[in-house]
N, C-alpha and C positions, 0 to 999 in steps of 0.2 A: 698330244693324243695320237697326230698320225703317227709319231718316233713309236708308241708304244702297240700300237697296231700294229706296225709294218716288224717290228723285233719281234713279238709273239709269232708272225707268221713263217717270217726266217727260222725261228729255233725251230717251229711245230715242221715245215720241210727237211730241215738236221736232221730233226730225231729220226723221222720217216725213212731219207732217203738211208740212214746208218743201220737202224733196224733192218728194213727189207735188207739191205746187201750182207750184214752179218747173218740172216738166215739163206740167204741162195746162194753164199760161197761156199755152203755145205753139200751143194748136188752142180757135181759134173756135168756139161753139156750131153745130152745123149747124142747115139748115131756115129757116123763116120765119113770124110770126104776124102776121095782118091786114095784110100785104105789107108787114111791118118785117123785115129780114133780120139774125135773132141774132149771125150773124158779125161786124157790124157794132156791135153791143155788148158781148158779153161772151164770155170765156174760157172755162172748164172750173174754169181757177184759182180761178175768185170762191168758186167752192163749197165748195171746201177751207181752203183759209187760216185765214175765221174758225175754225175747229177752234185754231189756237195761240193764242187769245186764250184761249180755256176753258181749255188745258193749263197757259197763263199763271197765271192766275187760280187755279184749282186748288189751284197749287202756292204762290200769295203767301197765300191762305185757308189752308192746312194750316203751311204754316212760316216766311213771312212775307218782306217783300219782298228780305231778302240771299239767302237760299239761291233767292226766283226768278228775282234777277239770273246766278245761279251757272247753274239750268237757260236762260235767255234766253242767255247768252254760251255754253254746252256745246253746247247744240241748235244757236246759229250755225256755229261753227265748224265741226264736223261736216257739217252740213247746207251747208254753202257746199264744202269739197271734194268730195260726192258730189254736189251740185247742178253744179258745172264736168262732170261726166260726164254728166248727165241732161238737161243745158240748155247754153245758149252762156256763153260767159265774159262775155259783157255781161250775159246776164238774171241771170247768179248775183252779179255786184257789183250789179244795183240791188236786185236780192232782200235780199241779203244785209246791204246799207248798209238799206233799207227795214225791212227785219225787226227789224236791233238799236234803233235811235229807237222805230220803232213800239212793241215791245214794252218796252224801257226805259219808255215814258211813261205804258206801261198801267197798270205798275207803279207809277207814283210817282200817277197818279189814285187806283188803285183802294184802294193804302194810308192816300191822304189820307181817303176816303169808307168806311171797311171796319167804321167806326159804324155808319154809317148804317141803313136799312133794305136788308136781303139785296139788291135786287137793285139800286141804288142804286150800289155799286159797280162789280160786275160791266161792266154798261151803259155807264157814263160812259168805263170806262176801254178799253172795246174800241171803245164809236166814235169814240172820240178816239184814240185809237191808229192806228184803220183808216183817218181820214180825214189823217194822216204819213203811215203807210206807202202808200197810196195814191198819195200827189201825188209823193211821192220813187222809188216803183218806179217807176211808168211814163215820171215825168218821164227816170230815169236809163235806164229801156230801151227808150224811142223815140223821144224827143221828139229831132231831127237835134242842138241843141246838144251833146248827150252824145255826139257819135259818136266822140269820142277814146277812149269803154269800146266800142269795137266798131262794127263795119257796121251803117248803119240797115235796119230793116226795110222795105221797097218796099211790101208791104201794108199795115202800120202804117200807111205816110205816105201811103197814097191817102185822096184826099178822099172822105168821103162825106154823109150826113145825119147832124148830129147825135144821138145816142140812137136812129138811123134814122127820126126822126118829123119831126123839127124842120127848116122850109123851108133854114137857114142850113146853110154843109156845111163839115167840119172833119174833119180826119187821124182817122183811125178809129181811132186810140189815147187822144183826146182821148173819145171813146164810149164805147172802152174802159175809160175812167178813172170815168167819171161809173156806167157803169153796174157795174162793180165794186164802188165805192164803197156804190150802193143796195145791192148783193146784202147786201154787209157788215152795212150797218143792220138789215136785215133778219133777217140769218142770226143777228149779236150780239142781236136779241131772241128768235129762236126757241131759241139755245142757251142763254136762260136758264134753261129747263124742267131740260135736262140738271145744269144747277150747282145749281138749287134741288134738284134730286132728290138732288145727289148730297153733298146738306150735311150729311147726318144720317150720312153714312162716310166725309169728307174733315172732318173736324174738327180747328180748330186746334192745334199740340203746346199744353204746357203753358208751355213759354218763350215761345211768342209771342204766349199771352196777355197776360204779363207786359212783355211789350217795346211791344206796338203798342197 
């Protein structure tokens, strides 16, 4: 009963954190610092997403990597039909294609490393995760090759400065990408506080001590 409580909650965080971030990688930061214009790097999405890497992890730490293959495939599925209402049918196939590898592989890092020292894991397997699902969302939701999954975006594909700093000037999805990317590194180490906080109440069952 608690395996089937605790898996319902896992997938119901999936779906959520997938949802929200396939609808705010649709709106640019507004504003501008030191005459670098945020619209031109990052989403709203960067900020949310790493959140399914924790929920990932969480759950391969408490019951180990089959049942979070179980919550990574639940949370897709789910999260990709309500993601077609919240987003275009292009953003929810590259979401969706991005999300399953991505967190597939967090998986299979974090399991190889899950000896190691605590956060040792964690770490390896969401920046490696983040840095697939990265080049596979955006490549499948902007870059013109993919436009057989839908209409390209016209602001996407304007040129601008790369990272908004850099003299060389490239599709503002390609800034997009880069700076996503950083958020993610970033965010996969500030969210280690939350996983080490939360390791003395996510504690592994007793079969997956035995298993892994």
């Amino acid at each position: 009963m608690l395996i089937n409580r605790t898996f319902y909650l896992y997938v119901a965080l999936m779906t959520f954190v997938v949802v929200a971030s396939n609808f705010l990688v649709q709106y640019p930061l507004p504003g501008s610092i030191a005459g670098m214009q945020l619209g031109d790097l990052l989403t709203w999405g960067a900020f949310s997403y790493p959140f399914a890497f924790l929920v990932t992890d969480l759950t391969n730490r408490q019951f180990g990597p089959r049942i979070a293959r179980r919550v990574v495939v639940a949370g897709f599925a789910v999260a990709v039909v309500l993601s077609v209402l919240a987003a275009t049918p292009r953003i929810a196939i590259a979401s969706g294609s991005a999300f399953l590898l991505g967190q597939l592989l967090d998986i299979s890092v974090f399991n190889r490393l899950r000896r190691q020292t605590w956060w040792q894991a964690p770490l390896a397997g969401s920046l490696i995760g983040s840095a697939l699902d990265t080049a596979m969302f955006f490549s499948f939701a902007f870059a013109p090759f993919f436009v057989f999954l839908g209409a390209n975006d016209g602001f996407a594909l304007e040129t601008a400065p790369v990272l908004g700093l850099l003299s060389a000037d490239a599709p503002r999805w390609i800034s997009w990408a880069l700076g996503d990317l950083a958020v993610k590194i970033l965010c996969g180490i500030v969210l280690l506080l939350p996983y080490g906080a939360l390791m003395s109440v996510v504690k592994p069952m007793p079969a997956v001590k035995a298993t892994t």
